[in-house]
N, CA, C and O atoms as a GROMACS GRO file, in nm:
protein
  360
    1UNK      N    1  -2.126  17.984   2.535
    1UNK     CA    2  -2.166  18.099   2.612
    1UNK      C    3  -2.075  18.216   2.576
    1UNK      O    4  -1.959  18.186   2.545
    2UNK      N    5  -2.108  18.342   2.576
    2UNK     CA    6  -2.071  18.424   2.544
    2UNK      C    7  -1.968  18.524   2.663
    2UNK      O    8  -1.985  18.514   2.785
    3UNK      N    9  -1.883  18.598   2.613
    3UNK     CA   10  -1.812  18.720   2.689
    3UNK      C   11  -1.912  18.774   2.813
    3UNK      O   12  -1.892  18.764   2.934
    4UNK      N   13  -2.021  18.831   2.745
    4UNK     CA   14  -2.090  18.943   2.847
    4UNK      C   15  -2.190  18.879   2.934
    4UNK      O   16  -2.290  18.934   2.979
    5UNK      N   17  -2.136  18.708   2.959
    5UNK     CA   18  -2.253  18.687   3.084
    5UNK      C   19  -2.356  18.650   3.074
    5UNK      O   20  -2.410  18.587   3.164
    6UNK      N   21  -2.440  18.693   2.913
    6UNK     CA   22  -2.572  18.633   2.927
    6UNK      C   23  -2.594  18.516   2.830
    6UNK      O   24  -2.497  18.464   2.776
    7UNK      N   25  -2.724  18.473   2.807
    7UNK     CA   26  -2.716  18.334   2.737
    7UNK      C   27  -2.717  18.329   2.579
    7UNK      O   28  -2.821  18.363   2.524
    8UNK      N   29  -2.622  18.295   2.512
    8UNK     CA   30  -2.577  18.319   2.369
    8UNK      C   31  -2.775  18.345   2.269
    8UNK      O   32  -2.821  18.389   2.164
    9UNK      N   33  -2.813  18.289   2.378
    9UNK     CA   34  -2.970  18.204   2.240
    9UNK      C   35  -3.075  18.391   2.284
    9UNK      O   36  -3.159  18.436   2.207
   10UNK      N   37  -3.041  18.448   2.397
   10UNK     CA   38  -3.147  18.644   2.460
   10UNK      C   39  -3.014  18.713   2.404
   10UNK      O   40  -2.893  18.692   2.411
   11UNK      N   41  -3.103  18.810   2.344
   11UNK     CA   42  -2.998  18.926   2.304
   11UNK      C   43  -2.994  19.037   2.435
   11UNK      O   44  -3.049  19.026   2.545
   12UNK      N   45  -2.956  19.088   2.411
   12UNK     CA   46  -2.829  19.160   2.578
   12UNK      C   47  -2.909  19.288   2.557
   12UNK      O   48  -2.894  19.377   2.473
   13UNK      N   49  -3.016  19.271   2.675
   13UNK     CA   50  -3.066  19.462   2.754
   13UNK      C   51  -3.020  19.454   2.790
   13UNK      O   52  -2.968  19.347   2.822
   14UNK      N   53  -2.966  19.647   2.845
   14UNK     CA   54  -2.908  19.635   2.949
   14UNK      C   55  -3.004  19.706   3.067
   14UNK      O   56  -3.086  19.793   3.038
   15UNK      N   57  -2.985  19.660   3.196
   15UNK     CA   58  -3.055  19.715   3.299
   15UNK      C   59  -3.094  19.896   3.249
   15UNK      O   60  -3.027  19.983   3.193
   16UNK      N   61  -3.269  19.887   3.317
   16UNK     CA   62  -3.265  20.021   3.290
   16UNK      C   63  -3.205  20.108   3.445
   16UNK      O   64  -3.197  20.079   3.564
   17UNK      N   65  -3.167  20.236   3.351
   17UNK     CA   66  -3.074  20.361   3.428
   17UNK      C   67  -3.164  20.429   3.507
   17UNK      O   68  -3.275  20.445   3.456
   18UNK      N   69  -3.138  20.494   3.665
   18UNK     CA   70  -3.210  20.543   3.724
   18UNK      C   71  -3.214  20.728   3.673
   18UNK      O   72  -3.105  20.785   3.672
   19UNK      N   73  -3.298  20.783   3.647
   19UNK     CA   74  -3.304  20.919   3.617
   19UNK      C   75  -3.229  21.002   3.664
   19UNK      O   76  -3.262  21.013   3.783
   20UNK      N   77  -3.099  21.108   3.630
   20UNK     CA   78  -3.031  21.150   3.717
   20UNK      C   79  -3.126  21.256   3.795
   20UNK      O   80  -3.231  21.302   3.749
   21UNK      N   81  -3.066  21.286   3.932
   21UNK     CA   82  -3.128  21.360   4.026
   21UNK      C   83  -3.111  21.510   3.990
   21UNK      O   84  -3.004  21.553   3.947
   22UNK      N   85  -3.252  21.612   4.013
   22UNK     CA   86  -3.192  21.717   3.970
   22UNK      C   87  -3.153  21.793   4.117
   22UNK      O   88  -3.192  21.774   4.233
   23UNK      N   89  -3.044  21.899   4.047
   23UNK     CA   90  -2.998  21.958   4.131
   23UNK      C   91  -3.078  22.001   4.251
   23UNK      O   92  -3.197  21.969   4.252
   24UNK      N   93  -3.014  22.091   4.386
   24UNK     CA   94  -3.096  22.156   4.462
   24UNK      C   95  -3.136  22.343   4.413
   24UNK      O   96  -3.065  22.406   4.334
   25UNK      N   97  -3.244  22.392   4.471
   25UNK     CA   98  -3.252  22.519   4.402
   25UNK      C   99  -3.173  22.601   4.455
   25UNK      O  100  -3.139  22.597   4.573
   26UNK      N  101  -3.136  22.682   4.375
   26UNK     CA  102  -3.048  22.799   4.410
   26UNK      C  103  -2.861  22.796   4.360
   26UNK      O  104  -2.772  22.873   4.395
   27UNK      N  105  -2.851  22.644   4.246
   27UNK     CA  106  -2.714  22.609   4.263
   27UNK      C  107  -2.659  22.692   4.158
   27UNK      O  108  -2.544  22.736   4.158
   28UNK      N  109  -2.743  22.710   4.068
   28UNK     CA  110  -2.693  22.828   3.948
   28UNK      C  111  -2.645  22.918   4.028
   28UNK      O  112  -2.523  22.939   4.025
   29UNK      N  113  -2.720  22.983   4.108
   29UNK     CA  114  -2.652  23.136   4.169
   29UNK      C  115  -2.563  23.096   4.252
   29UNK      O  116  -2.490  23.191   4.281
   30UNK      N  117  -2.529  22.987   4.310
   30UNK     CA  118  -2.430  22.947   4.384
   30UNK      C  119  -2.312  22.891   4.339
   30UNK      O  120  -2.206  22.911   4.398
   31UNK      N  121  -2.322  22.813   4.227
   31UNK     CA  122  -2.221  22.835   4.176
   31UNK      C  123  -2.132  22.873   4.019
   31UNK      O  124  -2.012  22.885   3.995
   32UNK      N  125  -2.231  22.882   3.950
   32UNK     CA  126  -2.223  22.970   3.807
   32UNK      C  127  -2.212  23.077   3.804
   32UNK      O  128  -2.113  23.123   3.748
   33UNK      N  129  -2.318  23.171   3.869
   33UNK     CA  130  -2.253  23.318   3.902
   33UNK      C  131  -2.170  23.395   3.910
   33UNK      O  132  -2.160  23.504   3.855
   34UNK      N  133  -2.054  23.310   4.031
   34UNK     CA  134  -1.945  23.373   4.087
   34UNK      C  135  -1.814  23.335   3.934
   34UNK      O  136  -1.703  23.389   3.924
   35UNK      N  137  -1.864  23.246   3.851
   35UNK     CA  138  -1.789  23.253   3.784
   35UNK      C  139  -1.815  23.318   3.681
   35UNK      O  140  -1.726  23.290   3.600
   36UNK      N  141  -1.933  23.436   3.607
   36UNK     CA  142  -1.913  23.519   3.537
   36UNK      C  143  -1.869  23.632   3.574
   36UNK      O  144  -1.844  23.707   3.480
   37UNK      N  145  -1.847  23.679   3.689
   37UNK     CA  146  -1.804  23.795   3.748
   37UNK      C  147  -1.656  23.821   3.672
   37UNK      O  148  -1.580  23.728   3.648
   38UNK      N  149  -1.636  23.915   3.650
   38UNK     CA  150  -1.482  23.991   3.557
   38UNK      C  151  -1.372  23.913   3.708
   38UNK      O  152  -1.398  23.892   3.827
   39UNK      N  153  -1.244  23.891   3.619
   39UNK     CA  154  -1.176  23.862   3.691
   39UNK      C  155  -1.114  23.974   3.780
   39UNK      O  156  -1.080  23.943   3.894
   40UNK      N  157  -1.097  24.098   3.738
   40UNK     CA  158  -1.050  24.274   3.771
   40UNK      C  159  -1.037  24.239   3.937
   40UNK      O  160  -0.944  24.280   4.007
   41UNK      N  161  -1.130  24.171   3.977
   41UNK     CA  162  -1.128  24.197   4.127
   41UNK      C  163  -1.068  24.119   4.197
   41UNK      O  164  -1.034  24.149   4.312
   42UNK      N  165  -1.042  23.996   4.140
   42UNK     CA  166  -0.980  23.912   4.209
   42UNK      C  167  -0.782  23.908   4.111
   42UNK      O  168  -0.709  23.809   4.124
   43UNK      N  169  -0.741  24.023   4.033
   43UNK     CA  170  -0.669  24.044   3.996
   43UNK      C  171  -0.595  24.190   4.106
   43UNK      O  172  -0.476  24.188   4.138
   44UNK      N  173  -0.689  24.302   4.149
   44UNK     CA  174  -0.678  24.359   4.282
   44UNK      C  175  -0.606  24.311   4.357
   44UNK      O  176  -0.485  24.330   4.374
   45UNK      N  177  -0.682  24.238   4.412
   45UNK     CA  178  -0.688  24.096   4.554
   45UNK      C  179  -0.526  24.084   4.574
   45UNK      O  180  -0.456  24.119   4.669
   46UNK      N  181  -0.483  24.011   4.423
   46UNK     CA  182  -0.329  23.905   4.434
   46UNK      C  183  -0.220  24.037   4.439
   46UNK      O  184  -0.102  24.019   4.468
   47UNK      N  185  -0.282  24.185   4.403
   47UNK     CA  186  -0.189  24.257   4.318
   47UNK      C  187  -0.152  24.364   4.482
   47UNK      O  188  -0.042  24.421   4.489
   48UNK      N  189  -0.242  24.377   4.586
   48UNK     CA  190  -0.267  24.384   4.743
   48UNK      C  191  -0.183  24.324   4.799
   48UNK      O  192  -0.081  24.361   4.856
   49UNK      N  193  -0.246  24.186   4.776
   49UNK     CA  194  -0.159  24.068   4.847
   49UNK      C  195   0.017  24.101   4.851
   49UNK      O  196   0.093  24.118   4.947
   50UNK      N  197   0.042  24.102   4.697
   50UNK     CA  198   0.186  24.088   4.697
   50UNK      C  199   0.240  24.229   4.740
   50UNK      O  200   0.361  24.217   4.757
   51UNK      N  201   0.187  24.393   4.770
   51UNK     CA  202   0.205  24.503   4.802
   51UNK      C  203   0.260  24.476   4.958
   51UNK      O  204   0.361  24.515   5.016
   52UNK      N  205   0.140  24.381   5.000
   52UNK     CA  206   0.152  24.359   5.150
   52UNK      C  207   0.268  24.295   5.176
   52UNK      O  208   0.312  24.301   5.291
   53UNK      N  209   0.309  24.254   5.120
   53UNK     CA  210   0.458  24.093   5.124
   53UNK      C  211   0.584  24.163   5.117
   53UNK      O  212   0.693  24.143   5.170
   54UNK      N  213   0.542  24.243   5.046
   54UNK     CA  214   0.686  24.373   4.982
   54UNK      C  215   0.683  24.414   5.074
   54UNK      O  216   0.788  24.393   5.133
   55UNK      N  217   0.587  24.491   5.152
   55UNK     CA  218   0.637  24.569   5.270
   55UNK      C  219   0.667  24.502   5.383
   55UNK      O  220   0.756  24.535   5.462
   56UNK      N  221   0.584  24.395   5.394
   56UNK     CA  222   0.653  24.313   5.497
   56UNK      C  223   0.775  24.260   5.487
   56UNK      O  224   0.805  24.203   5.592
   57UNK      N  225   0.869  24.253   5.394
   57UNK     CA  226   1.022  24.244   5.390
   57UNK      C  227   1.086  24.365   5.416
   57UNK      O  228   1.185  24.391   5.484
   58UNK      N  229   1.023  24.421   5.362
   58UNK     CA  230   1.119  24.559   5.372
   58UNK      C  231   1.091  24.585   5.523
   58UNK      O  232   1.192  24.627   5.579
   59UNK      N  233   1.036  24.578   5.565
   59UNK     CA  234   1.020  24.603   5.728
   59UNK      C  235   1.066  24.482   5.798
   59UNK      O  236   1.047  24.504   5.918
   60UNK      N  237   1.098  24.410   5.789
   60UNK     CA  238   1.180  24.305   5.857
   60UNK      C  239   1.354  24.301   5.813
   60UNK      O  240   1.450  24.258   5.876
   61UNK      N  241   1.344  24.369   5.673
   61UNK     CA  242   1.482  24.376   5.716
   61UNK      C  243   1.544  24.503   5.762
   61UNK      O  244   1.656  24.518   5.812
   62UNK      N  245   1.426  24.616   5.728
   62UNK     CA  246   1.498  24.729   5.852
   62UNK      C  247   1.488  24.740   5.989
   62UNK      O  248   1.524  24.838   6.055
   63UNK      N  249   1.441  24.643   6.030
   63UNK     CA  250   1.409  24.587   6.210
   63UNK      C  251   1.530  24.503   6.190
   63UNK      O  252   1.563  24.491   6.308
   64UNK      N  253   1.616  24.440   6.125
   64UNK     CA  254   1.704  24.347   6.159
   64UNK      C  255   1.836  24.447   6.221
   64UNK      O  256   1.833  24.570   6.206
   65UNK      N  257   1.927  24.390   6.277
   65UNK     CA  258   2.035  24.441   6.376
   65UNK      C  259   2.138  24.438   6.290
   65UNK      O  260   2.150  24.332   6.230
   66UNK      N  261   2.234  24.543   6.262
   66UNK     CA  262   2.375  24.514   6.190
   66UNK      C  263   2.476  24.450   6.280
   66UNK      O  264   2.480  24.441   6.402
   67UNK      N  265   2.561  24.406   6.181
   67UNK     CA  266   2.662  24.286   6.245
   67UNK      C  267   2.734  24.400   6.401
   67UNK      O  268   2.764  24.349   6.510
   68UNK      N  269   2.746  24.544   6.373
   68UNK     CA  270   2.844  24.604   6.456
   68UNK      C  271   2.699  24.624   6.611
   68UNK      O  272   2.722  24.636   6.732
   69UNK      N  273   2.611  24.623   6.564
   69UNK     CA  274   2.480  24.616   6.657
   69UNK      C  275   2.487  24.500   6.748
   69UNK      O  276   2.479  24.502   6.871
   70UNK      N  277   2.509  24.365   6.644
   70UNK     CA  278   2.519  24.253   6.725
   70UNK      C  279   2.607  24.241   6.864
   70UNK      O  280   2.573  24.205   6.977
   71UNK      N  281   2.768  24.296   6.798
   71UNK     CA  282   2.841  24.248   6.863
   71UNK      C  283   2.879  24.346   6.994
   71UNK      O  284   2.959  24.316   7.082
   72UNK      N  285   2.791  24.489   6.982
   72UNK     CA  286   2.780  24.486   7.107
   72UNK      C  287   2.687  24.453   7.177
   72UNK      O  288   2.700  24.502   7.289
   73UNK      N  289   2.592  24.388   7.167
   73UNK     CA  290   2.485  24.335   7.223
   73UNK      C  291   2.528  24.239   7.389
   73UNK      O  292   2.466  24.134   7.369
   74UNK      N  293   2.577  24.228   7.490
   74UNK     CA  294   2.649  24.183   7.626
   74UNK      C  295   2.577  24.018   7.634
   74UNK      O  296   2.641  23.922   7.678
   75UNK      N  297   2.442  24.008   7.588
   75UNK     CA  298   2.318  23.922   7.617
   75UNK      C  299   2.402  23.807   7.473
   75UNK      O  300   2.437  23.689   7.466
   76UNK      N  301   2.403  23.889   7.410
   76UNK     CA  302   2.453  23.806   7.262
   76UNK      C  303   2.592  23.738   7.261
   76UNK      O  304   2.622  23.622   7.233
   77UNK      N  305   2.687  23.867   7.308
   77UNK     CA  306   2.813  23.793   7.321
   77UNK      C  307   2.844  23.658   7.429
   77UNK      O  308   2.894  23.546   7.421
   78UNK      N  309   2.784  23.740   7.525
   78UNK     CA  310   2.750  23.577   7.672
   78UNK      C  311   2.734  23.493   7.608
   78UNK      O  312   2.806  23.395   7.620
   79UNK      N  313   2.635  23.496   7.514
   79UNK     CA  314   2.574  23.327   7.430
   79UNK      C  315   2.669  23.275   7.374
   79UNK      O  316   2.710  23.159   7.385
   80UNK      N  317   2.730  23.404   7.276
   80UNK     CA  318   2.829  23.326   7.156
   80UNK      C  319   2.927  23.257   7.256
   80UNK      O  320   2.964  23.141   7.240
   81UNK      N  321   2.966  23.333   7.355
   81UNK     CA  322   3.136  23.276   7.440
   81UNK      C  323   3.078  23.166   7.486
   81UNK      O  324   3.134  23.063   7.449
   82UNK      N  325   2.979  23.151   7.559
   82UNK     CA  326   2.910  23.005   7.596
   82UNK      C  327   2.909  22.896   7.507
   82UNK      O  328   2.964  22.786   7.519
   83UNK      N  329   2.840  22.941   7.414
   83UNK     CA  330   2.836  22.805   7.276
   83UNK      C  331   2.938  22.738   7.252
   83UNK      O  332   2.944  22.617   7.236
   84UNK      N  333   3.087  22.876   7.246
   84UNK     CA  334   3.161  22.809   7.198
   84UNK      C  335   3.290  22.741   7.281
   84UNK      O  336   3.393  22.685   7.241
   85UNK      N  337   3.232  22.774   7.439
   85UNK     CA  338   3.313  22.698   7.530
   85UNK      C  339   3.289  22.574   7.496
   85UNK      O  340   3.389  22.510   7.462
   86UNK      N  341   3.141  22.493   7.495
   86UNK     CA  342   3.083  22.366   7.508
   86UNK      C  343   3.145  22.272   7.370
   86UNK      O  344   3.171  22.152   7.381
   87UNK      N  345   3.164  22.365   7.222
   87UNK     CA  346   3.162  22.309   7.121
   87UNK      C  347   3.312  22.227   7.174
   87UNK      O  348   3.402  22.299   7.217
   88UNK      N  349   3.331  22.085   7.170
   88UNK     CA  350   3.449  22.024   7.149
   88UNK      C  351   3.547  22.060   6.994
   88UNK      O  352   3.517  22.090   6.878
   89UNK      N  353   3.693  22.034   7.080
   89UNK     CA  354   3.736  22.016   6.894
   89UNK      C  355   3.778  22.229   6.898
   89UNK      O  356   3.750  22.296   6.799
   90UNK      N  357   3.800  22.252   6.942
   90UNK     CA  358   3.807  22.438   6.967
   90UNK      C  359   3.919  22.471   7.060
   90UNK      O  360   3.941  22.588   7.091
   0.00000   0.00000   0.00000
């Protein structure tokens, strides 16, 4: 008897294949389309994106408090003297 299972004396069909299914309509424009479109716009998009990111640092770190800001802060110092009553080892 042979490797593939069948009987050495029938030569080997193989099962017939079911027809592949065709697509649903409309899948070209759904999804081939969007990929000939120029990339230009979605080069915009990332080039926005990162404009937005820049400014959002730069505006978070001119909202941040300088160290001489901190330390008069009354709310801030309370905390620090607190913390560092509790810390053992001080």
């Amino acid at each position: 008897m042979s490797e593939s299972g069948g009987s050495p004396y029938q030569p080997y069909k193989p099962a017939p294949q079911p027809e592949p299914s065709t697509p649903p309509p409309g899948w070209k424009e759904r999804y081939l389309e969007p990929l000939k479109k120029p990339p230009v716009k979605l080069a915009k998009a990332v080039k926005e994106d990162i404009n937005k990111l820049k400014q959002y640092q730069t505006e978070r770190q001119q909202r941040r408090r300088t160290p001489a800001e901190k330390r008069a802060d009354p709310d801030l110092a309370k905390l620090t003297y607190m913390l560092n009553q509790d810390r053992p080892g001080r």
